[in-house]
Backbone as XML, in Angstrom:
<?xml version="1.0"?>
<chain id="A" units="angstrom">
  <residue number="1" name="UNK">
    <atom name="N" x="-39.974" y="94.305" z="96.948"/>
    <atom name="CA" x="-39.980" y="94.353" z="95.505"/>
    <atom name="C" x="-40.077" y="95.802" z="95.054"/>
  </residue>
  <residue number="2" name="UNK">
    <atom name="N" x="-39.345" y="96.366" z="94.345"/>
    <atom name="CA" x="-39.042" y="97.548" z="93.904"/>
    <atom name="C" x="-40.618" y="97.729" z="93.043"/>
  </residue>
  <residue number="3" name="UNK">
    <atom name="N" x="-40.492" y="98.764" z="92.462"/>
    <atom name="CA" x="-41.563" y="99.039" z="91.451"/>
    <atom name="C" x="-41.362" y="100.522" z="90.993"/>
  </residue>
  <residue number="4" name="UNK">
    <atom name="N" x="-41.949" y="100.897" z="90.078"/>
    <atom name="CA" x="-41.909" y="102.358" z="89.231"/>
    <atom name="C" x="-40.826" y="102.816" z="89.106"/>
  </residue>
  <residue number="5" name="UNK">
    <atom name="N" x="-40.202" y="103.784" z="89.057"/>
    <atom name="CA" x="-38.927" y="104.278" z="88.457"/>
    <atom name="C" x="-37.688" y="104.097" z="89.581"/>
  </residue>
  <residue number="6" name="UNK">
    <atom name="N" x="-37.471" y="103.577" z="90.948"/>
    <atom name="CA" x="-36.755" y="102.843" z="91.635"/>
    <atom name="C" x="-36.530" y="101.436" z="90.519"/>
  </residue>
  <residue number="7" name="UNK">
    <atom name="N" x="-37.328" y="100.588" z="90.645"/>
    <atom name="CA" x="-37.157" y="99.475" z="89.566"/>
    <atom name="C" x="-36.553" y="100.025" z="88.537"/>
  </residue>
  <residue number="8" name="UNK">
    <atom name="N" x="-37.012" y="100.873" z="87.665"/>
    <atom name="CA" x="-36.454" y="100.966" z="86.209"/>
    <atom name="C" x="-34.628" y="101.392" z="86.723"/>
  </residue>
  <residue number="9" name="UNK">
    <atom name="N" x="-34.597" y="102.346" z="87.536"/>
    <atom name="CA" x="-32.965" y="102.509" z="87.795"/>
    <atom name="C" x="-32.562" y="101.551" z="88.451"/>
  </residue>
  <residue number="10" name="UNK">
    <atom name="N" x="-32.691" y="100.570" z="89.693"/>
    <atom name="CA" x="-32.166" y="99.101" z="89.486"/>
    <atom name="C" x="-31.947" y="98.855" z="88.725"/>
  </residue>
  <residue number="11" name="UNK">
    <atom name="N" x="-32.994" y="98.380" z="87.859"/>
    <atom name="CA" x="-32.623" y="97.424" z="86.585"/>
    <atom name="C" x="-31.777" y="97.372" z="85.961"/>
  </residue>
  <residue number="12" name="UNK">
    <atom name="N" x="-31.637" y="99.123" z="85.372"/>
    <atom name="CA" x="-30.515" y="99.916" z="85.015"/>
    <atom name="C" x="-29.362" y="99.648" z="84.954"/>
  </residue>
  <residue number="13" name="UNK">
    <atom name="N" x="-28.644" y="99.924" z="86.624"/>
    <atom name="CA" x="-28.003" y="99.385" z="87.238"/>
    <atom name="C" x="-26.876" y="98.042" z="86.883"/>
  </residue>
  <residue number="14" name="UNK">
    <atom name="N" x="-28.102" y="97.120" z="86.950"/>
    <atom name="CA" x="-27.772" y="95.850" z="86.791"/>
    <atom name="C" x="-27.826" y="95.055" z="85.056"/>
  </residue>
  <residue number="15" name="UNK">
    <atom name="N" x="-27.994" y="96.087" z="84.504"/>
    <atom name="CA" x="-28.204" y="95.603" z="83.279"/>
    <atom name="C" x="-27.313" y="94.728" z="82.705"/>
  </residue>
  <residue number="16" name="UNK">
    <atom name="N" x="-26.097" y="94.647" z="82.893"/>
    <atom name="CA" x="-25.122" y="93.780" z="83.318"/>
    <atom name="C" x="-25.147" y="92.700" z="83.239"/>
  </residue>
  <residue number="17" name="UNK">
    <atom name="N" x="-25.921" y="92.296" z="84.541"/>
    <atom name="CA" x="-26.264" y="90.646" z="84.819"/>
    <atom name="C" x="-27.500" y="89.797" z="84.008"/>
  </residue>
  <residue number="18" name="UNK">
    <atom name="N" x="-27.207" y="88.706" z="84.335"/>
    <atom name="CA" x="-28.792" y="88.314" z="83.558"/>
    <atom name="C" x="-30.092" y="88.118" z="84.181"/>
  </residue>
  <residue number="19" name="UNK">
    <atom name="N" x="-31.108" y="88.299" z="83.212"/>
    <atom name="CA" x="-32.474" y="88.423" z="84.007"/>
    <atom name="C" x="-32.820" y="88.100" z="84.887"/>
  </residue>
  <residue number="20" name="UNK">
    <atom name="N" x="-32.420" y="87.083" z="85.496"/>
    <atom name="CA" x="-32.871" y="86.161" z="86.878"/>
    <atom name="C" x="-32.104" y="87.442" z="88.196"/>
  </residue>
  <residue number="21" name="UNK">
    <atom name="N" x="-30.734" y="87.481" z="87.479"/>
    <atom name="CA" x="-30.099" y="87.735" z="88.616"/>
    <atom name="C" x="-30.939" y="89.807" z="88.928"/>
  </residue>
  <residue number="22" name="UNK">
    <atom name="N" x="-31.139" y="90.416" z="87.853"/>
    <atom name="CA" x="-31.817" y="92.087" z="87.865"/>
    <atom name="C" x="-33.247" y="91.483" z="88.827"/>
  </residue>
  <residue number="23" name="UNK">
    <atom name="N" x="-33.693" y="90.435" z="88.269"/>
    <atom name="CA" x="-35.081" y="90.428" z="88.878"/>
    <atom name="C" x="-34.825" y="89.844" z="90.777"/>
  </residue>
  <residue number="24" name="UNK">
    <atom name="N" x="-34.015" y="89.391" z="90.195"/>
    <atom name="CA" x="-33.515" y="88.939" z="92.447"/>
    <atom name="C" x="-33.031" y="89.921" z="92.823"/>
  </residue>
  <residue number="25" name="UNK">
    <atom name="N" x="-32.162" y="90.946" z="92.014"/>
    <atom name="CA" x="-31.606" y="92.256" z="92.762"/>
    <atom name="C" x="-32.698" y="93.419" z="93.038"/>
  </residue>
  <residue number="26" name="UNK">
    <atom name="N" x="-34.136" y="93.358" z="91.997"/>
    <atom name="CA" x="-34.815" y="94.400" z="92.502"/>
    <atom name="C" x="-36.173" y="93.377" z="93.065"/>
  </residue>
  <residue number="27" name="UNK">
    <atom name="N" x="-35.744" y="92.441" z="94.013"/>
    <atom name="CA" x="-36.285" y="91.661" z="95.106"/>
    <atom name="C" x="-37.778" y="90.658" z="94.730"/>
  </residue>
  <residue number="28" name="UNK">
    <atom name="N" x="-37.376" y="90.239" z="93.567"/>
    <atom name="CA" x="-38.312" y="89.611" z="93.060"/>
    <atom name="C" x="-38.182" y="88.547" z="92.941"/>
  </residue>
  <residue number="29" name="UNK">
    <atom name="N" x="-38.177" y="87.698" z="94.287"/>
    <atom name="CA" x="-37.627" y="86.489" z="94.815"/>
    <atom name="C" x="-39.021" y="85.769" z="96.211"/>
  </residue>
  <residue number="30" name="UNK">
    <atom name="N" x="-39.313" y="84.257" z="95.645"/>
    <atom name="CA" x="-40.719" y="84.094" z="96.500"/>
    <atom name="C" x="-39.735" y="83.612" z="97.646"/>
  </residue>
  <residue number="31" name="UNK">
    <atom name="N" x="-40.924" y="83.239" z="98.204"/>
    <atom name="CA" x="-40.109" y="82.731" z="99.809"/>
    <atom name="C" x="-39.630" y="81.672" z="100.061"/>
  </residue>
  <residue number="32" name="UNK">
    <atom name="N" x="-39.832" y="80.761" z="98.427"/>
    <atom name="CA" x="-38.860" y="79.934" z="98.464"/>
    <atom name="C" x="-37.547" y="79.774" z="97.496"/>
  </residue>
  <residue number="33" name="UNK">
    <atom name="N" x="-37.392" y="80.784" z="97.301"/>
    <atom name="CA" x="-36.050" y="81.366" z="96.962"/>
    <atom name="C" x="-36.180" y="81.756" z="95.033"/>
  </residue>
  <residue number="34" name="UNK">
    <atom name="N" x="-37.562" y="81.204" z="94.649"/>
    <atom name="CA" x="-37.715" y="81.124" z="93.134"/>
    <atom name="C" x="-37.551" y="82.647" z="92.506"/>
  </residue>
  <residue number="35" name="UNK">
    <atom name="N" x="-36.959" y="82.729" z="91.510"/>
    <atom name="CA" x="-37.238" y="83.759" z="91.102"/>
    <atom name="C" x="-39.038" y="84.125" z="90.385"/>
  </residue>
  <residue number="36" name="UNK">
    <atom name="N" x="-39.300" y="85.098" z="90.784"/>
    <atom name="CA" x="-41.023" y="85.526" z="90.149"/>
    <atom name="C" x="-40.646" y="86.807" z="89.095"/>
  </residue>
  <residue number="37" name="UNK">
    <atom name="N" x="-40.527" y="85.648" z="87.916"/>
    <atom name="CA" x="-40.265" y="86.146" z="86.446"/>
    <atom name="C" x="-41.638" y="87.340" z="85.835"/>
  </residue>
  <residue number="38" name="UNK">
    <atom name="N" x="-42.739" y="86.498" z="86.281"/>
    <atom name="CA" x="-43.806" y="86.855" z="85.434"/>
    <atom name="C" x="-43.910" y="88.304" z="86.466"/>
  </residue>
  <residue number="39" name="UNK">
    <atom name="N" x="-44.322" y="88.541" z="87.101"/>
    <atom name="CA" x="-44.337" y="89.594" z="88.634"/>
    <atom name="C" x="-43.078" y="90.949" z="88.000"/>
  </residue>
  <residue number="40" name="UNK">
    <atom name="N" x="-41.958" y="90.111" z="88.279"/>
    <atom name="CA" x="-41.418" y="91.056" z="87.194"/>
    <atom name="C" x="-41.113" y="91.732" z="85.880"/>
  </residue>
  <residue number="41" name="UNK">
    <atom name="N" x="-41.059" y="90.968" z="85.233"/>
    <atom name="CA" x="-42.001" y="91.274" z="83.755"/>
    <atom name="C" x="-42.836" y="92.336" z="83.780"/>
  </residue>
  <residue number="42" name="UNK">
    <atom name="N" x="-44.230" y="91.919" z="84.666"/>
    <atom name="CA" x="-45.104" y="92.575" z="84.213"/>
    <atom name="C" x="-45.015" y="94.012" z="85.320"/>
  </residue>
  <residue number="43" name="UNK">
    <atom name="N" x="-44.094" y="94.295" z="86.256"/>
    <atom name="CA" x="-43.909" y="95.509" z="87.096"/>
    <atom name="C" x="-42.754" y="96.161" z="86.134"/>
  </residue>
  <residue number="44" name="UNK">
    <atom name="N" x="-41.923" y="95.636" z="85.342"/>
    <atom name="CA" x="-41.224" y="97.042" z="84.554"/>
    <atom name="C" x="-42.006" y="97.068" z="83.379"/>
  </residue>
  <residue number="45" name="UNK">
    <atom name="N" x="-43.176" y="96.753" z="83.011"/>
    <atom name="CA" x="-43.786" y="97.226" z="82.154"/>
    <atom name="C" x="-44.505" y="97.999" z="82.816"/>
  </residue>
  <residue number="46" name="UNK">
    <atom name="N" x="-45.028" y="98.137" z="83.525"/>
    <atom name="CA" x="-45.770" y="98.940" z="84.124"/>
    <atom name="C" x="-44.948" y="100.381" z="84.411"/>
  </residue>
  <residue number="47" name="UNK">
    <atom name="N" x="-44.129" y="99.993" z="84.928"/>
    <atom name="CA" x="-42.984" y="101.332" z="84.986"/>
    <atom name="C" x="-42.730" y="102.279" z="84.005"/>
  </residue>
  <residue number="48" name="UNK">
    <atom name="N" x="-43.079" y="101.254" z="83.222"/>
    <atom name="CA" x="-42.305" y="102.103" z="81.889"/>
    <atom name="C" x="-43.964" y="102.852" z="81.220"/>
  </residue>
  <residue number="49" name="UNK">
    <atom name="N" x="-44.864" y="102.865" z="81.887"/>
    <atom name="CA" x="-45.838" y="103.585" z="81.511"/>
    <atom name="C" x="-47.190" y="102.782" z="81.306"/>
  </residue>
  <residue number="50" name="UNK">
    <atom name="N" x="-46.779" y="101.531" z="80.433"/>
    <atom name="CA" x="-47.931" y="100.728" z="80.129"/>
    <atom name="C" x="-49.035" y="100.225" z="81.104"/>
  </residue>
  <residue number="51" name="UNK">
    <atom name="N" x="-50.180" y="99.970" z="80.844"/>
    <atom name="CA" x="-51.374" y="99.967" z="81.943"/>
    <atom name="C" x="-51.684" y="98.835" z="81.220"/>
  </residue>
  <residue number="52" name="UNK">
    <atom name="N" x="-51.420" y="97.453" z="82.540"/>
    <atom name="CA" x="-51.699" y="96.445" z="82.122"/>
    <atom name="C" x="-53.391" y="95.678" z="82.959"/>
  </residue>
  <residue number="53" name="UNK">
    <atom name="N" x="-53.921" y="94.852" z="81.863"/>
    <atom name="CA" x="-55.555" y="94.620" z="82.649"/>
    <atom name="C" x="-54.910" y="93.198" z="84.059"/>
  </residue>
  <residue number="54" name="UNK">
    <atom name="N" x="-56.028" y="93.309" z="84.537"/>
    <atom name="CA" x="-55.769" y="91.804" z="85.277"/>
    <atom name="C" x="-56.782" y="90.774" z="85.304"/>
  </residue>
  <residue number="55" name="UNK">
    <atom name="N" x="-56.825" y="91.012" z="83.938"/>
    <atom name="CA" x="-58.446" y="90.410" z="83.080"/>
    <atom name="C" x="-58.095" y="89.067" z="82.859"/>
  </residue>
  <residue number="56" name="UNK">
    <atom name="N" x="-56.613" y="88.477" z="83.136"/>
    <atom name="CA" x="-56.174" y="87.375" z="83.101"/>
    <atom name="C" x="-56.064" y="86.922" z="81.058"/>
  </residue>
  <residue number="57" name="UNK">
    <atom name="N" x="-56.306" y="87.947" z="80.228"/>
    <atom name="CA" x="-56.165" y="87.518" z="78.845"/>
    <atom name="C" x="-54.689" y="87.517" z="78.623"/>
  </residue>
  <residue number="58" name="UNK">
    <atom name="N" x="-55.303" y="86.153" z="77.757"/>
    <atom name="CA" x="-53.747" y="85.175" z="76.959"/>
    <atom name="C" x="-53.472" y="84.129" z="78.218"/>
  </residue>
  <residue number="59" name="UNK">
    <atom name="N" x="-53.853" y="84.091" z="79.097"/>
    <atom name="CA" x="-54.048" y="82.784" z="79.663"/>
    <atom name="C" x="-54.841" y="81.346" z="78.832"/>
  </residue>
  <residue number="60" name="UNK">
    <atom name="N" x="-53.977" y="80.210" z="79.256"/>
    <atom name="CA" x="-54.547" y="78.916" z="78.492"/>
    <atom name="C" x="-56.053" y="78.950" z="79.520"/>
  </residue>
  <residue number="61" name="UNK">
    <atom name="N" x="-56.457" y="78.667" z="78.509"/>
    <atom name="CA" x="-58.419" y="78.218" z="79.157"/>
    <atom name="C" x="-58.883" y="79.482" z="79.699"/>
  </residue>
  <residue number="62" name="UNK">
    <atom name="N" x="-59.639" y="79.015" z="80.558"/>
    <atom name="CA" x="-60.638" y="80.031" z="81.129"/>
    <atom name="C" x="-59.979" y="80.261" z="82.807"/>
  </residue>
  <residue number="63" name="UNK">
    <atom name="N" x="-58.539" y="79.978" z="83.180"/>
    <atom name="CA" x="-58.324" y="79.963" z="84.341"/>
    <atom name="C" x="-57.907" y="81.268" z="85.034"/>
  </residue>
  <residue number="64" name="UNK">
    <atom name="N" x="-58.669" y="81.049" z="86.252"/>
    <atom name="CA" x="-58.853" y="82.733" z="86.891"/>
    <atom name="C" x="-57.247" y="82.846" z="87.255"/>
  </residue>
  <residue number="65" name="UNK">
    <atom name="N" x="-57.225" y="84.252" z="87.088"/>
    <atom name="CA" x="-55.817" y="84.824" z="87.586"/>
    <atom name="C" x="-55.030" y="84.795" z="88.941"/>
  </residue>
  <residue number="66" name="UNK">
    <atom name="N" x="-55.951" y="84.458" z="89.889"/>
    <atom name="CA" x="-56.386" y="84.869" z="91.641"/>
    <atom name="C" x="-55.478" y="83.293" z="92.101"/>
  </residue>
  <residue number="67" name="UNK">
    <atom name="N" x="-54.805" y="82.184" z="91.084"/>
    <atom name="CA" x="-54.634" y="81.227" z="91.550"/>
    <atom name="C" x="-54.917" y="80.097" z="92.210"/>
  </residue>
  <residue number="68" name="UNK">
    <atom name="N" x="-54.535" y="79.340" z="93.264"/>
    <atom name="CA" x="-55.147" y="78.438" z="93.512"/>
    <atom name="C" x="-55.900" y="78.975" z="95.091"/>
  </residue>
  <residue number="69" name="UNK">
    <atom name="N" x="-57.012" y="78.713" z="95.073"/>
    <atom name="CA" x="-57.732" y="79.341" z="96.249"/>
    <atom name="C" x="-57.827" y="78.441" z="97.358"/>
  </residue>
  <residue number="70" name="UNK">
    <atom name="N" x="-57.568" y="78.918" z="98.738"/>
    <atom name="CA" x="-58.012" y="78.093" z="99.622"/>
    <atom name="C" x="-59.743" y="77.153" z="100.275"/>
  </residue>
  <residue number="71" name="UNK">
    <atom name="N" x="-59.029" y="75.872" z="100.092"/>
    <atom name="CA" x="-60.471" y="75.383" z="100.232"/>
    <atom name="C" x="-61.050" y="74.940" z="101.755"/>
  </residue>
  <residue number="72" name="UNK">
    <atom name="N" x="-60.206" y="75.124" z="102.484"/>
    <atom name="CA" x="-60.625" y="74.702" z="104.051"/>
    <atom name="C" x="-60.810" y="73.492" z="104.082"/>
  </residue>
  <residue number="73" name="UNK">
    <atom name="N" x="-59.707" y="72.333" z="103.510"/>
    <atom name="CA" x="-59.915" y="71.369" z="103.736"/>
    <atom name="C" x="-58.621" y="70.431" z="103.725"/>
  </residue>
  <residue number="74" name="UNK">
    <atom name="N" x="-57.860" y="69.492" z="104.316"/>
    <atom name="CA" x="-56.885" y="68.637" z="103.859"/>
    <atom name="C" x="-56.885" y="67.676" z="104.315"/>
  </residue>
  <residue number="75" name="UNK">
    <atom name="N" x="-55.890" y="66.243" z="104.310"/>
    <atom name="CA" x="-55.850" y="65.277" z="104.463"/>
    <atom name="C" x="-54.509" y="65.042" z="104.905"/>
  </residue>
  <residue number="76" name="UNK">
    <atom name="N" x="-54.559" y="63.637" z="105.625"/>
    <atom name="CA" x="-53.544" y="63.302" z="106.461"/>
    <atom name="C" x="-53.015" y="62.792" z="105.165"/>
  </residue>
  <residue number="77" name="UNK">
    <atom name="N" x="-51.576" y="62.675" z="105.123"/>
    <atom name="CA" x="-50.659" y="62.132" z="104.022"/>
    <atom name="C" x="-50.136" y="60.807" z="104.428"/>
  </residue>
  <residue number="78" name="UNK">
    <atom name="N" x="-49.675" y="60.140" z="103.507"/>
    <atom name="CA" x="-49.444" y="58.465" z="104.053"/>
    <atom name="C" x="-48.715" y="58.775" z="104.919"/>
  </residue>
  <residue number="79" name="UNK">
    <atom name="N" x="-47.450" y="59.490" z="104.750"/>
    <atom name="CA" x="-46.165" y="59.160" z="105.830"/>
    <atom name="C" x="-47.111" y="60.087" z="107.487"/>
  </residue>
  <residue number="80" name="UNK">
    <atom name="N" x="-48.070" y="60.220" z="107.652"/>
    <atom name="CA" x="-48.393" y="60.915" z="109.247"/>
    <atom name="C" x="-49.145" y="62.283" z="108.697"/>
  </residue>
  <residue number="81" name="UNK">
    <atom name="N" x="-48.087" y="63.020" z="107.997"/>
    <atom name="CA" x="-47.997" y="64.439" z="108.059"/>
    <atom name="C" x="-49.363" y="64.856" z="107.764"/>
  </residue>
  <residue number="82" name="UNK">
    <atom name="N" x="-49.560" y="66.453" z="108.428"/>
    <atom name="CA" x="-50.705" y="67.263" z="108.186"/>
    <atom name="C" x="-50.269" y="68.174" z="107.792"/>
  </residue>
  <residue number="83" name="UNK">
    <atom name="N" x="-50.482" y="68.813" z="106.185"/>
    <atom name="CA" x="-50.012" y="69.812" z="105.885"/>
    <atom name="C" x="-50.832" y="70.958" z="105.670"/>
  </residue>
  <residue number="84" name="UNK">
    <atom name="N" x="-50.547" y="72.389" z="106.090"/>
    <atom name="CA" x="-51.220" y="73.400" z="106.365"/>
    <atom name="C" x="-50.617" y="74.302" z="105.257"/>
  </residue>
  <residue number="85" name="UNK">
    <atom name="N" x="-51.351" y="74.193" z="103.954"/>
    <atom name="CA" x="-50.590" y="75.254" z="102.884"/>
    <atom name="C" x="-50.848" y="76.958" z="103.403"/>
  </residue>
  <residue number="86" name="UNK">
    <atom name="N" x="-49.881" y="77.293" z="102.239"/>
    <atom name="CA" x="-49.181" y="78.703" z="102.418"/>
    <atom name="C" x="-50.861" y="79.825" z="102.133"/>
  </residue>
  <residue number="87" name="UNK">
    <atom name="N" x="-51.872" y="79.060" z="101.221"/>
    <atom name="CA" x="-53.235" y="80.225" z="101.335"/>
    <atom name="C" x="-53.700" y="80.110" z="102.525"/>
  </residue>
  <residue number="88" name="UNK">
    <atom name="N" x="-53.600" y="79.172" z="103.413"/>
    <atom name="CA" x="-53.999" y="79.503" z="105.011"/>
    <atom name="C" x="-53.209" y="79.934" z="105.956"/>
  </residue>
  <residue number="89" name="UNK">
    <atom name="N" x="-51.801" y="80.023" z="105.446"/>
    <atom name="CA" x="-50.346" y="80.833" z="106.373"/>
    <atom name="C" x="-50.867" y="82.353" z="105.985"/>
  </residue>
  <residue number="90" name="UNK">
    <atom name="N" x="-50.975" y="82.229" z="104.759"/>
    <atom name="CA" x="-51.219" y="83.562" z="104.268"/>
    <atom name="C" x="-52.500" y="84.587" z="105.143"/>
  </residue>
  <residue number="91" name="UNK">
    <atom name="N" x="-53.514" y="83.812" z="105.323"/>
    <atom name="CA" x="-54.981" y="84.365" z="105.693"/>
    <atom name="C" x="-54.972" y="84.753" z="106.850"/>
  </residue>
  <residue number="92" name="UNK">
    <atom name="N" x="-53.839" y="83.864" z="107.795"/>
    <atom name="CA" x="-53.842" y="84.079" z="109.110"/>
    <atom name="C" x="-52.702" y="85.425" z="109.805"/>
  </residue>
  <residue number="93" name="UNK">
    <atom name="N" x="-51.982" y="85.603" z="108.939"/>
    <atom name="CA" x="-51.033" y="86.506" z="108.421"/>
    <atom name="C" x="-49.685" y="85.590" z="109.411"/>
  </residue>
  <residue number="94" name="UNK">
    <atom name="N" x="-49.683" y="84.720" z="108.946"/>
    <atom name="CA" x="-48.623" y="83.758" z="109.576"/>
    <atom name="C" x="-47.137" y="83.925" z="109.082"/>
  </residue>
  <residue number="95" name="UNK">
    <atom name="N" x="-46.029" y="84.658" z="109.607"/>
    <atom name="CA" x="-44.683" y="84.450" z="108.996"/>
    <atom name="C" x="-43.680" y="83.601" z="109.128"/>
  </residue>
  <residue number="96" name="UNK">
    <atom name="N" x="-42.805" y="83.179" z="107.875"/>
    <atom name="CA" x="-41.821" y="82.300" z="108.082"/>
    <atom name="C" x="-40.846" y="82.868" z="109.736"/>
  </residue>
  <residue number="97" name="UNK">
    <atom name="N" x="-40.683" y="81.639" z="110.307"/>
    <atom name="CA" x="-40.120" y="81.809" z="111.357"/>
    <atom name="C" x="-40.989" y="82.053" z="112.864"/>
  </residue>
  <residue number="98" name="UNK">
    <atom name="N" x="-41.819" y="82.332" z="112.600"/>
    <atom name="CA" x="-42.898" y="82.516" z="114.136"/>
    <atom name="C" x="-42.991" y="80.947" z="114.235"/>
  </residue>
  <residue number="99" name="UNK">
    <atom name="N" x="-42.971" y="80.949" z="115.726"/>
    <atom name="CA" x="-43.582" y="79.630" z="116.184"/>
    <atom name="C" x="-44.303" y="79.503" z="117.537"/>
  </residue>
  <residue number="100" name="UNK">
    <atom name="N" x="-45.089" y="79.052" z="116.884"/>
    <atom name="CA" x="-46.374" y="78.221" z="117.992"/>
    <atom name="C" x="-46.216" y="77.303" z="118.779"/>
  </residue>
  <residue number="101" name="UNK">
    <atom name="N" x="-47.547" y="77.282" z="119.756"/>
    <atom name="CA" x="-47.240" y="75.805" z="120.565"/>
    <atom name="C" x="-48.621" y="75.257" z="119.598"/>
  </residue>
  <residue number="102" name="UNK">
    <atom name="N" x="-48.809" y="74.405" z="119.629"/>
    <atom name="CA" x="-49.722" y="73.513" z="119.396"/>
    <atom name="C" x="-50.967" y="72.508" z="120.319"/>
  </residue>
  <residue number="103" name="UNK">
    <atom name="N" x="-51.842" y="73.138" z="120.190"/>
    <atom name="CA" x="-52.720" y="72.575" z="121.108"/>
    <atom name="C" x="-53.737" y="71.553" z="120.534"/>
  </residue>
  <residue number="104" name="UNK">
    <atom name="N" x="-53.765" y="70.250" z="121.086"/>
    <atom name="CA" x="-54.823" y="69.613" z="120.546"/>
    <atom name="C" x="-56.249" y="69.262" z="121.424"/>
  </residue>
  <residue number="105" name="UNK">
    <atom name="N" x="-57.158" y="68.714" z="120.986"/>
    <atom name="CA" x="-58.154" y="68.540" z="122.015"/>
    <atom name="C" x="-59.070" y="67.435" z="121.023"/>
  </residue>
  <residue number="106" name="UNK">
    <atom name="N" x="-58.521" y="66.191" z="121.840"/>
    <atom name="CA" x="-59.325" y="65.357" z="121.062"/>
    <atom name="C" x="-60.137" y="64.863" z="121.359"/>
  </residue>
  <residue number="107" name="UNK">
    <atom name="N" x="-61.016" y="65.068" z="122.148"/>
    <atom name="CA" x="-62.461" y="64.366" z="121.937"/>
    <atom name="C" x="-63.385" y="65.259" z="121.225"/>
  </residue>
  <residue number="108" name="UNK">
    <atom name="N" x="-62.850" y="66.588" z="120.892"/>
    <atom name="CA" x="-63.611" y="67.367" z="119.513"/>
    <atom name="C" x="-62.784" y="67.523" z="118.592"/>
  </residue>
  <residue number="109" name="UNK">
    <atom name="N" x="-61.365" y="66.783" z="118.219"/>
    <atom name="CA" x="-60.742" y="66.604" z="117.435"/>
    <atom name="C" x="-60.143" y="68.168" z="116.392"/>
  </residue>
  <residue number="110" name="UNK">
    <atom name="N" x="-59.930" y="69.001" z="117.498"/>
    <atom name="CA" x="-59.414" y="70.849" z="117.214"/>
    <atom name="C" x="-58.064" y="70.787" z="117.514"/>
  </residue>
  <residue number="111" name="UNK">
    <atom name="N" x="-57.544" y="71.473" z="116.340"/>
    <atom name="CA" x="-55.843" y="72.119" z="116.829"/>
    <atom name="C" x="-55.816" y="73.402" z="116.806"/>
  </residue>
  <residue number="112" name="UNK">
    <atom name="N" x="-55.560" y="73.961" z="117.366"/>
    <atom name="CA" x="-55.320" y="75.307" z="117.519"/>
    <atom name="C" x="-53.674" y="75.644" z="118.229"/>
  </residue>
  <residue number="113" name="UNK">
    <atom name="N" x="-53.511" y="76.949" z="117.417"/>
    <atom name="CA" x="-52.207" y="77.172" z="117.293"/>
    <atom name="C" x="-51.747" y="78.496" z="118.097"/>
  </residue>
  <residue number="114" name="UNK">
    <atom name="N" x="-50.902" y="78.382" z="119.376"/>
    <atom name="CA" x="-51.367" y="79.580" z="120.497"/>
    <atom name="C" x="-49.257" y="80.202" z="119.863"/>
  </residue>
  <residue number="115" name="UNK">
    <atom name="N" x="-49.362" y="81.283" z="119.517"/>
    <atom name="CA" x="-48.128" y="81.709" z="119.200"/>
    <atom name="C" x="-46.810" y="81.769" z="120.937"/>
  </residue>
  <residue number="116" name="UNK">
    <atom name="N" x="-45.510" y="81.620" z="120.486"/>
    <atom name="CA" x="-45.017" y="81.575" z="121.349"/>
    <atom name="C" x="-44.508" y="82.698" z="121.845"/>
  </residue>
  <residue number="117" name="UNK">
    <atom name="N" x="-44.698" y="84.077" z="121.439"/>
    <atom name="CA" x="-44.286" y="85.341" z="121.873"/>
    <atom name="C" x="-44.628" y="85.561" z="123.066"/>
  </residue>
</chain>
């Protein structure tokens, strides 16, 4: 993701196209392909000089900025599955595409995840 006056001359650049497409060209695209509007938004304002808080104001309610936090906890889903969200991919510094073997041990009921490199 671009930022400071690289971003502002992208943008530039692309002024051209429409917003979605300037904000995917100066790489402001999540990992599942969404564009991250607000992220960009608020990095060419910043560029452009303005000093923004991360006090989370003008948010609805009282909800913290920091998102949804990991709770160390999940559940088996009807169809089998065990799903391991992206704040614990994240923590472990886990990337799309690495893969593991999978180890279980059930009479203490542990998975642990031994990488395949």
């Amino acid at each position: 993701m671009l930022v400071g006056k690289e971003l502002l001359e992208k943008s530039k650049l692309l002024s051209n196209k429409s917003e979605d497409e300037i904000a995917r060209g100066c790489g402001y695209v999540g990992p599942s392909g969404r564009v991250l509007r607000k992220s960009f938004y608020r990095a060419l304002i910043e560029a452009k000089g303005y000093k923004l808080s991360n006090s989370g104001a003008g948010r609805a309610g009282n909800r913290s900025s920091r998102g949804r936090q990991a709770e160390f906890k999940t559940k088996v889903h009807g169809n089998g599955n065990l799903l391991i969200g992206h704040a614990y991919t994240k923590k472990l510094g886990l990337e799309p595409g690495q893969e593991y073997k999978i180890d279980l041990k059930k009479d203490s009921k542990i998975i642990s995840l031994t990488p395949l490199n």
